[in-house]
C-alpha angles and dihedrals in degrees: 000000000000118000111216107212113242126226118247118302093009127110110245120260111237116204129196117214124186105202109190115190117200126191133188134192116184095183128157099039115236118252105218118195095223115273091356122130117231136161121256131192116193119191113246140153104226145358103258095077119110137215145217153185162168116279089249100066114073100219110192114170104215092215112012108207102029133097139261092048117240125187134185099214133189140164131181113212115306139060107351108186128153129194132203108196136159116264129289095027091303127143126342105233102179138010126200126169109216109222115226120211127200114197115207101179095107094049096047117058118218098154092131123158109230105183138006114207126215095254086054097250103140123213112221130206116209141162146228097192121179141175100242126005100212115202105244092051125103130170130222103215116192122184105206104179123120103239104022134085138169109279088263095059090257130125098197127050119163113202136188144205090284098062099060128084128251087271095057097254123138107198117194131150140220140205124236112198119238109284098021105134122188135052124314098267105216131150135178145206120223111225137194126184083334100311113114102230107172145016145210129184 
């Protein structure tokens, strides 16, 4: 409420005046497994603020108009950004760049036995290989074949950034009993901060 002083002998002029104040944070920025589909949640303070972004990422609000606010996002390769800014073209308020990963695993083959032990159990190589490793992914990999297991006995490993090379490949191997016959069955879940946001199997 503001009081505009009145000159002499006038009453004084009262105003009412709403101030809303909106605020946006897009980090972390969303990983997003190319031209697959996954949830994201930003953090932002109404629903009057508006988004953008380049004409690669597909940007669907679940539930325009509620709060908190929800989004189905997807980008194929190229310039990812996405904008946060106040209505009607105000203001930008926040600026993330979404970082698209392409995952070339299933179209290189890299199944190559390695070493075939007395008994005729046979060790297996194999890859995750991806464009880019950003730091806050990690992968469930779960090996579901009857007769094969990672080469530590185990059937699930979950691995992060840090396990892959500078050329973002990630090498394990895996042991198929004697008499297993067939490929090494594996698939794996992309995560980021704890959301699945991606499969391959």
């Amino acid at each position: 409420e503001a009081t505009l002083l009145p000159l002499v002998d006038e009453a004084p002029v009262i105003y009412d005046s709403l101030i809303r104040v909106s605020s946006a944070n897009l980090e972390p920025a969303p990983i997003i497994v190319e031209e697959t589909a996954r949830d994201w949640a930003p953090s932002v303070s109404d629903a009057w603020v508006e988004f953008e972004s380049d004409s690669v990422v597909v940007l669907n609000e679940d539930s325009p108009g509620t709060m908190p606010r929800h989004f189905t996002i997807n980008s194929r390769m190229g310039p990812s950004y996405i904008l946060a800014r106040l209505p009607d073209g105000g203001a930008i308020i926040d600026v993330t760049e979404s970082k698209v990963i392409r995952d070339y695993s299933r179209n290189e083959t890299h199944n190559q036995i390695v070493e075939t032990f007395p008994d005729g159990t046979v060790m297996v190589s194999a890859y995750i290989i991806l464009n880019e490793v950003p730091d806050n992914l990690s992968i469930d990999i779960q090996v579901f074949k009857s007769g094969v297991t990672f080469d530590d006995g185990s059937l699930w490993r979950t691995i992060t950034s840090e396990d892959f090379d500078e050329q973002g490949r990630y090498q394990f191997f895996m042991l198929r009993s004697p008499g297993v016959k067939g490929g090494n069955c594996h698939r794996y879940w992309y995560i980021q901060e704890g959301l699945q946001i991606g499969y391959s199997g």
